[in-house]
NULUMKOL-617312 format. One record per residue (C-alpha): residue number from 1; y, z, x. Coordinates in Angstrom, 3 decimals. Each point is the difference from the previous one (the first is absolute). Example, Ala and Ser with C-alpha at 12.3 -4.5 7.8 and 13.67 -1.06 7.14 Angstrom:
# residues 2
num = 1&yy = -4.500&zz = 7.800&xx = 12.300 $
num = 2&yy = 3.440&zz = -0.660&xx = 1.370 $
This chain:
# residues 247
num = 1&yy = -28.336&zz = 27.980&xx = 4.267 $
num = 2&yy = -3.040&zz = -1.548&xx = -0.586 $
num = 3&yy = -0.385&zz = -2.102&xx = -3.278 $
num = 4&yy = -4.056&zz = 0.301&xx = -1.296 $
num = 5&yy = 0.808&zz = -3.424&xx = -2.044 $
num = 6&yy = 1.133&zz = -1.948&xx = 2.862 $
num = 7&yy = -2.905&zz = 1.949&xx = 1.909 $
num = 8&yy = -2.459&zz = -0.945&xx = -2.437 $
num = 9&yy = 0.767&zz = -3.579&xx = -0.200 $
num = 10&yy = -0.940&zz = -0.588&xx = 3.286 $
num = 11&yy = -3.501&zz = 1.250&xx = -0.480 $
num = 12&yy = -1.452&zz = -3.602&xx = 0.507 $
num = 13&yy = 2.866&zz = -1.728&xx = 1.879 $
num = 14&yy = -1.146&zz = -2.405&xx = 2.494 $
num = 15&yy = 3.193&zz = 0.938&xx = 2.579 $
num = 16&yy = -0.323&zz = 3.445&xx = -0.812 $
num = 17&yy = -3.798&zz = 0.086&xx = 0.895 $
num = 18&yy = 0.300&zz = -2.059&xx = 3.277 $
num = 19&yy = 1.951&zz = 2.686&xx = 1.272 $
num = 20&yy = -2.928&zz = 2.452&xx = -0.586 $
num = 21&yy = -2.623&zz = -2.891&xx = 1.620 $
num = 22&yy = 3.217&zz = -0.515&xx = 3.147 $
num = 23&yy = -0.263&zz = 3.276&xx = 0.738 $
num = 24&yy = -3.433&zz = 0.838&xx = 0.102 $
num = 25&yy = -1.906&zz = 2.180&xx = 2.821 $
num = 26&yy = -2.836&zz = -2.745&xx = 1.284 $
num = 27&yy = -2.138&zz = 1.145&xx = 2.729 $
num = 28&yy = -2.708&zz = -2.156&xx = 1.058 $
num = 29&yy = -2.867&zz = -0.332&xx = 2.894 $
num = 30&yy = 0.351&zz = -2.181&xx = 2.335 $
num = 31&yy = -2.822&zz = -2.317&xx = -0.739 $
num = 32&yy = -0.683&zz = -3.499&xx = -0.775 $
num = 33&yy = -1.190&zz = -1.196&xx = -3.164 $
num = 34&yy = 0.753&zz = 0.723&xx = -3.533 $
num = 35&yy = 0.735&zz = 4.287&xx = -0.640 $
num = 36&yy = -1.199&zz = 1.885&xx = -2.773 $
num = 37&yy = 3.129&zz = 1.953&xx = -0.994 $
num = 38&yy = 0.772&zz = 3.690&xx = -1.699 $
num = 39&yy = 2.832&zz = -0.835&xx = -2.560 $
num = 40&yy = 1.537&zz = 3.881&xx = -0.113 $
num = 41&yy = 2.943&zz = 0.902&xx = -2.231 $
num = 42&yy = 1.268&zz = 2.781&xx = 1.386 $
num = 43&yy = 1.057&zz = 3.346&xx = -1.968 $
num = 44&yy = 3.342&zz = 1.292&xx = -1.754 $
num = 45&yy = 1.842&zz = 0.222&xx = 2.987 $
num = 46&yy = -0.448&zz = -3.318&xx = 1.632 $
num = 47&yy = -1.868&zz = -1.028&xx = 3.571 $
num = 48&yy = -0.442&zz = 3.156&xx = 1.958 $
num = 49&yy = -2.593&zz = 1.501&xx = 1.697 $
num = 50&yy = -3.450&zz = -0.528&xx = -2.504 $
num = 51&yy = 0.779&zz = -4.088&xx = 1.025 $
num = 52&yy = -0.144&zz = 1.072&xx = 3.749 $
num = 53&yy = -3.300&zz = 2.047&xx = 0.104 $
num = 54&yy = -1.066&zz = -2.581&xx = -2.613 $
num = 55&yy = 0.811&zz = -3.243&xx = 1.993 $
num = 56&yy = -1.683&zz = 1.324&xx = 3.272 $
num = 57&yy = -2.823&zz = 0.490&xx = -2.130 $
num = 58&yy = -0.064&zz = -3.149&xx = -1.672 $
num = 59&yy = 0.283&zz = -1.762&xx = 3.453 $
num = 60&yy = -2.707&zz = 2.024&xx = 1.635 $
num = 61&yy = -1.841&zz = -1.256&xx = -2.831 $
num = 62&yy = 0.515&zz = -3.712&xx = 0.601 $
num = 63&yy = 2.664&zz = -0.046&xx = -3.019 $
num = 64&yy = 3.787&zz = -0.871&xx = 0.389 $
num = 65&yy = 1.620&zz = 2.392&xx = -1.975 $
num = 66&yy = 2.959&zz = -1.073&xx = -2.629 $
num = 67&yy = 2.348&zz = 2.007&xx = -1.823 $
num = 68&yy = 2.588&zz = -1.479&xx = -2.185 $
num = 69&yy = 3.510&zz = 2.466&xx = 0.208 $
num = 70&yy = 1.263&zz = 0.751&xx = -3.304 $
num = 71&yy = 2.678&zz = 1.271&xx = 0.958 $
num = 72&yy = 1.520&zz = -2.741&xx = 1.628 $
num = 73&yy = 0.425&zz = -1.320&xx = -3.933 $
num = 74&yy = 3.775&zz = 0.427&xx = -1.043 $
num = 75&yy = -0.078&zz = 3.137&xx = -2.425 $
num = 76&yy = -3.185&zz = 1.671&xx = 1.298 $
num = 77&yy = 0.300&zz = 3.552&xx = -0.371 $
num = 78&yy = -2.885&zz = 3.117&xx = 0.211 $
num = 79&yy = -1.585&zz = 0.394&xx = -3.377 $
num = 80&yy = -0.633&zz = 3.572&xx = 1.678 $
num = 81&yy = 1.176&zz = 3.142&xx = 1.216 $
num = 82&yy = -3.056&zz = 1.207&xx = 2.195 $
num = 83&yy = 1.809&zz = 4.089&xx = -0.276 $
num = 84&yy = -0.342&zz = -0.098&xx = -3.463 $
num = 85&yy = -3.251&zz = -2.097&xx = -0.682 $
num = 86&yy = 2.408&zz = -1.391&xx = -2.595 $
num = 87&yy = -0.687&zz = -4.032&xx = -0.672 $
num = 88&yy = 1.813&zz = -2.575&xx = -1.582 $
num = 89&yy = 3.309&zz = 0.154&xx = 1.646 $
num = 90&yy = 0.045&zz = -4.092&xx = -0.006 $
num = 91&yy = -1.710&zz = -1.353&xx = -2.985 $
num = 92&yy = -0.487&zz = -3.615&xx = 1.375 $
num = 93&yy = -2.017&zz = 1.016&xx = 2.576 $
num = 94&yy = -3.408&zz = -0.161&xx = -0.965 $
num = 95&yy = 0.938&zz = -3.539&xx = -1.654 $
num = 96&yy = 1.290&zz = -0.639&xx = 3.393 $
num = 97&yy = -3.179&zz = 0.436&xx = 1.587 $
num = 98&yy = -2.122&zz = -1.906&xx = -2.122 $
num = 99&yy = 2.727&zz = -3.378&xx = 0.314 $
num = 100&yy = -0.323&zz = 1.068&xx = 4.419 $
num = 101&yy = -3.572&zz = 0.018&xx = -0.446 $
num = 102&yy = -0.349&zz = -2.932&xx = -1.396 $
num = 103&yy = 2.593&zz = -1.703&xx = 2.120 $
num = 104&yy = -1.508&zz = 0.803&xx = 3.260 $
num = 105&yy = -3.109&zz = -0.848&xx = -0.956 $
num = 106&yy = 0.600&zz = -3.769&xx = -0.930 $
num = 107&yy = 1.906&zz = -0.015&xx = 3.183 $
num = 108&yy = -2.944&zz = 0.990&xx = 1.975 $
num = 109&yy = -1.874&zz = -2.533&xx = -1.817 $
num = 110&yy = 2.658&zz = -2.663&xx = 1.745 $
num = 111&yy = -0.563&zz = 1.768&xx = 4.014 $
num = 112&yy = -2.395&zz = -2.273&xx = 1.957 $
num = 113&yy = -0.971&zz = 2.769&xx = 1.838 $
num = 114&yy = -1.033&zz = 2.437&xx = -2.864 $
num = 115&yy = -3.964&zz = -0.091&xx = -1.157 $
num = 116&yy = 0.320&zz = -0.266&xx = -3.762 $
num = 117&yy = -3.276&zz = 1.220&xx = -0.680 $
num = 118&yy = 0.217&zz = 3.482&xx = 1.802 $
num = 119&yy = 3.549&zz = 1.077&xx = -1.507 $
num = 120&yy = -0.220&zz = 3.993&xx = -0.319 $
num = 121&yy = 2.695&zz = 1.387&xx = -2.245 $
num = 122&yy = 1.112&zz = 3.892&xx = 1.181 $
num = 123&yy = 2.607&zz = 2.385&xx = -1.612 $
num = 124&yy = 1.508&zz = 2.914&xx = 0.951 $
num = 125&yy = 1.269&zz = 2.543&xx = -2.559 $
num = 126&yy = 2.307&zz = -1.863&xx = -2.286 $
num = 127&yy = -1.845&zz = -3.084&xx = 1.742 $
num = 128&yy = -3.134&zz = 1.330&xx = -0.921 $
num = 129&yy = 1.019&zz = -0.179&xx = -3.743 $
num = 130&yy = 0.792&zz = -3.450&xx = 0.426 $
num = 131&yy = -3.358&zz = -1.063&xx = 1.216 $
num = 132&yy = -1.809&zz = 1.726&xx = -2.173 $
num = 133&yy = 1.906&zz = -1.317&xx = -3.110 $
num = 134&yy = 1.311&zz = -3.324&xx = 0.825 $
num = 135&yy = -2.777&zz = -0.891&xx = 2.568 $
num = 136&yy = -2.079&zz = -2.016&xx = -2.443 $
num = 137&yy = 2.387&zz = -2.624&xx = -0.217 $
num = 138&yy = -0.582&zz = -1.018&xx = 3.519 $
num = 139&yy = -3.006&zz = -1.405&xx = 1.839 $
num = 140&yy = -1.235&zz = 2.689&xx = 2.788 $
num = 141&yy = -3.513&zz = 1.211&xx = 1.670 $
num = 142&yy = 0.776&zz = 3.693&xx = -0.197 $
num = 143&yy = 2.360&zz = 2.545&xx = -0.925 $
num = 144&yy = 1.281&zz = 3.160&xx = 1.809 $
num = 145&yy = 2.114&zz = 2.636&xx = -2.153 $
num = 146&yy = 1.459&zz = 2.754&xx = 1.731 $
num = 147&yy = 1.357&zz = 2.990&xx = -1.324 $
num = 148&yy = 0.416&zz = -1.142&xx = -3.409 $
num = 149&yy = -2.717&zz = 1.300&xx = -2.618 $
num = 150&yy = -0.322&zz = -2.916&xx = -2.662 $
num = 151&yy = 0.660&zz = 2.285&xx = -2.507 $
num = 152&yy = 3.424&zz = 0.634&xx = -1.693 $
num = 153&yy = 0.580&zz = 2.403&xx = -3.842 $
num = 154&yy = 0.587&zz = -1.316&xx = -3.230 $
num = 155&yy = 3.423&zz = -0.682&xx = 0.561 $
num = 156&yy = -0.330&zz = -2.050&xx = 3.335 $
num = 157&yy = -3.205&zz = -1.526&xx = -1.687 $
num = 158&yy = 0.715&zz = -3.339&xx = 1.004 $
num = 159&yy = -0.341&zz = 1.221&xx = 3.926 $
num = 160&yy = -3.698&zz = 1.268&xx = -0.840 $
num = 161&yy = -3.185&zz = -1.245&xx = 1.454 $
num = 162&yy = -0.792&zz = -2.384&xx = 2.323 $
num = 163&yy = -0.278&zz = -3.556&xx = -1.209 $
num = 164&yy = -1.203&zz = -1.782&xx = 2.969 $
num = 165&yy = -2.851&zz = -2.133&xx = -0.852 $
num = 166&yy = -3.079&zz = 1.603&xx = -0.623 $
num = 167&yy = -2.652&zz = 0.214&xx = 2.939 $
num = 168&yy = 3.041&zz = -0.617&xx = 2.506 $
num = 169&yy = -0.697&zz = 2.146&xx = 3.356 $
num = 170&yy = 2.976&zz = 2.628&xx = -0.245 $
num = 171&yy = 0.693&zz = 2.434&xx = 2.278 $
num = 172&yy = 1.822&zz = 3.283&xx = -1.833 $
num = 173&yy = 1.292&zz = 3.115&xx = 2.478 $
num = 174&yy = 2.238&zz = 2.771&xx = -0.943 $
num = 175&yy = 0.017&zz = 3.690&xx = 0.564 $
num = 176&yy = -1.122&zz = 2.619&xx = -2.866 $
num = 177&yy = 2.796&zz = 1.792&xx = 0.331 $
num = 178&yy = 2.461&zz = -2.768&xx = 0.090 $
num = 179&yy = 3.199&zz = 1.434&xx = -1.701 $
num = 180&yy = 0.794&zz = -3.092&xx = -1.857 $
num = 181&yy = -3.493&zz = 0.007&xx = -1.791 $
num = 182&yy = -0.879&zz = 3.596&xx = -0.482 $
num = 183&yy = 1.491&zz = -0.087&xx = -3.094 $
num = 184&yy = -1.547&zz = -0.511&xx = -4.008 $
num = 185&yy = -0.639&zz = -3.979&xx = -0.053 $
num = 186&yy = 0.483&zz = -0.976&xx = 3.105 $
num = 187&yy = -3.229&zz = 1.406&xx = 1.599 $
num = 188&yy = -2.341&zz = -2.648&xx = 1.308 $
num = 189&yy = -2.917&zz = 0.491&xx = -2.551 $
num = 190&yy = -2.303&zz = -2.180&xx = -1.814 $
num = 191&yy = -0.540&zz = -3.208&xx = 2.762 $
num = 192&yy = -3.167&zz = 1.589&xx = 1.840 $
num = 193&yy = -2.426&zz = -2.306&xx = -1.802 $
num = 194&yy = 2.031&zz = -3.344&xx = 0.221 $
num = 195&yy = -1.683&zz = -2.544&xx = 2.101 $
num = 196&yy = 1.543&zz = -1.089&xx = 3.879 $
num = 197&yy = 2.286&zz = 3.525&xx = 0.022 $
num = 198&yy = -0.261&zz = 1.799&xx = 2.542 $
num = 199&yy = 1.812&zz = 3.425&xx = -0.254 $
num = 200&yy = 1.231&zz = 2.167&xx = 2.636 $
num = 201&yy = 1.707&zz = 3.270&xx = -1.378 $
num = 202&yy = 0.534&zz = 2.512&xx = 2.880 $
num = 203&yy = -0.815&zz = 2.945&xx = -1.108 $
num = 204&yy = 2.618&zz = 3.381&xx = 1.375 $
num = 205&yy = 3.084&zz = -2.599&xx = 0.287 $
num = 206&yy = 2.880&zz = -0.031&xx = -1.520 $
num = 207&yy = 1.328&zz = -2.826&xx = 1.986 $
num = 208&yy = 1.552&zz = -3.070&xx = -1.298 $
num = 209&yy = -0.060&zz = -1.937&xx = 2.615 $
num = 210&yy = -4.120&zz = -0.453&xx = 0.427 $
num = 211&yy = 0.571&zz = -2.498&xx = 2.308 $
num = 212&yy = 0.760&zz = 2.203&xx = 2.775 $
num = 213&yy = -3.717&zz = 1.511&xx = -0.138 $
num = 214&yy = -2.721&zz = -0.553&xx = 2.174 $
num = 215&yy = -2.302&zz = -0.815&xx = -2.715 $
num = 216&yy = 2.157&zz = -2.261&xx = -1.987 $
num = 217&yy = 0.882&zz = -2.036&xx = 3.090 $
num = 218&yy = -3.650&zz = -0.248&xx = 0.807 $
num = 219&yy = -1.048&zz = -0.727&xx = -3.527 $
num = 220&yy = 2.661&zz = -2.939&xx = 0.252 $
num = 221&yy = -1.826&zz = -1.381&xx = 2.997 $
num = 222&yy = -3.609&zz = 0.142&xx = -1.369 $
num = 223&yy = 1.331&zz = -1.794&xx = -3.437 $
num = 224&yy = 2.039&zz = -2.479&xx = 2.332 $
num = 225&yy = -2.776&zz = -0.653&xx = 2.008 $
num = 226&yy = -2.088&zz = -1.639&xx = -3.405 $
num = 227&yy = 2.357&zz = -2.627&xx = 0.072 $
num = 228&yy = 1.747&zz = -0.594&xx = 3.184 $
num = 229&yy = -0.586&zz = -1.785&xx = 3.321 $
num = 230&yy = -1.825&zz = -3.716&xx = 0.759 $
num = 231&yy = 2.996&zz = -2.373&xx = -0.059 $
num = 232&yy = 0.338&zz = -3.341&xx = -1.672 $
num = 233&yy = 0.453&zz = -1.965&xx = 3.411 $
num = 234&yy = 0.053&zz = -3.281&xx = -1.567 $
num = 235&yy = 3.715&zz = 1.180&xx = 0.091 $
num = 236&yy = 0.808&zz = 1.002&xx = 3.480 $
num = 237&yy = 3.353&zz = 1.743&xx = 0.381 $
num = 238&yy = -0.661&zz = 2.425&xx = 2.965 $
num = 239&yy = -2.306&zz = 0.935&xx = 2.445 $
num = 240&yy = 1.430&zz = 3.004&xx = 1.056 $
num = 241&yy = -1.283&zz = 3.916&xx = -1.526 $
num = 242&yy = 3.154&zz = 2.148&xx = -0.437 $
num = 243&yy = 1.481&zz = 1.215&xx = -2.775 $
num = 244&yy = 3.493&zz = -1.926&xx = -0.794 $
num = 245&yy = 2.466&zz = 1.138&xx = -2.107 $
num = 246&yy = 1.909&zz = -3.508&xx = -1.817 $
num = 247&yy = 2.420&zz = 2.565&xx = -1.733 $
């Protein structure tokens, strides 16, 4: 049976957030020099396959792609039941994601081959809420939330907005019809006029899983392409072109 206390008290355990960093997804191109990198936290049911469209993305880009597994933490359960739209079902998570956020990025910070200055954060779904709420306490270029709205009611209040830094390039894409956010609070409304967003609601979907569409997946690659390619070679690692995936 799983005990919340114990659960909770290892929100911001070193051991406990290594495993998330061991058993990350990492997909990079084959290329020398230092990489700009996507930093993705995946959604509420672990690594699947948004991280595989998103990685061969990333890499056509010119990114590697990196996406810490929460799962792989010792009490990780779903904090949803996708059936039901019903959230919540493991209340440490969205602490969780803010300690694995914050984790991976100071270890990326310590990878010779990772560009510092071109770190794009992504999120998808219960990932998404992470970036856009914890994002600000990390350094990063640009931001990519999908499916996620950045808005939350009264009562999940503390999950509302996005807080990135203002003027921060930030991707947004989710469908209108998305299930999970067609519903009083949660409907992606008031961000049009912030500065940097760009917002890409597809209009006659009900889909949650926007990255499977055409024009999300080439939205991704224009926004990628602001920020990716021309390599650091000062640090030569490889001078080889295709893809590799570490783990």
């Amino acid at each position: 049976m799983l005990d919340l206390h114990d659960a909770f008290l290892l929100t911001d355990d070193k051991a406990d957030l290594a495993r998330a960093w061991d058993g990350a997804l990492v997909v990079r191109p084959k290329v020398g020099g230092r990489i700009p990198v996507v930093l993705h936290m995946h959604g509420a049911y672990g690594i699947g396959e948004c991280e595989a469209v998103m990685a061969t993305i990333c890499n056509e880009c010119g990114f590697a792609f990196v996406a810490p597994d929460s799962f792989a933490r010792r009490y990780r359960k779903s904090n949803c039941i996708a059936g039901t739209i019903e959230s919540g079902t493991f209340p440490p998570a969205d602490v969780y994601r803010r300690a694995e956020l914050i984790h991976a990025h100071e270890q990326l910070m310590n990878t010779a081959w990772v560009d510092s200055d071109r770190v794009v954060l992504s999120g998808y779904s219960e990932g998404g809420e992470a970036v856009a709420v914890w994002g600000h306490l990390v350094r990063c270029r640009a931001a990519i939330i999908t499916a996620w709205s950045c808005r939350a009611p009264d009562e999940w209040g503390w999950a509302d907005g996005l807080r990135l830094p203002a003027g921060l390039p930030v991707l947004q894409a989710l469908a209108q019809g998305d299930p999970w956010f067609d519903r009083p609070g949660w409907h992606p409304s008031g961000l049009e006029s912030r500065a940097g967003l760009e917002q890409l609601i597809v209009a006659d979907c009900e889909l949650h899983e926007a990255y499977r569409l055409e024009v999300v997946k080439q939205a991704y690659r224009r926004f990628l392409g602001r920020f990716g390619k021309t390599y650091d070679t000062r640090y030569p690692e490889r001078a080889d072109h295709d893809a590799e995936q570490d783990r």
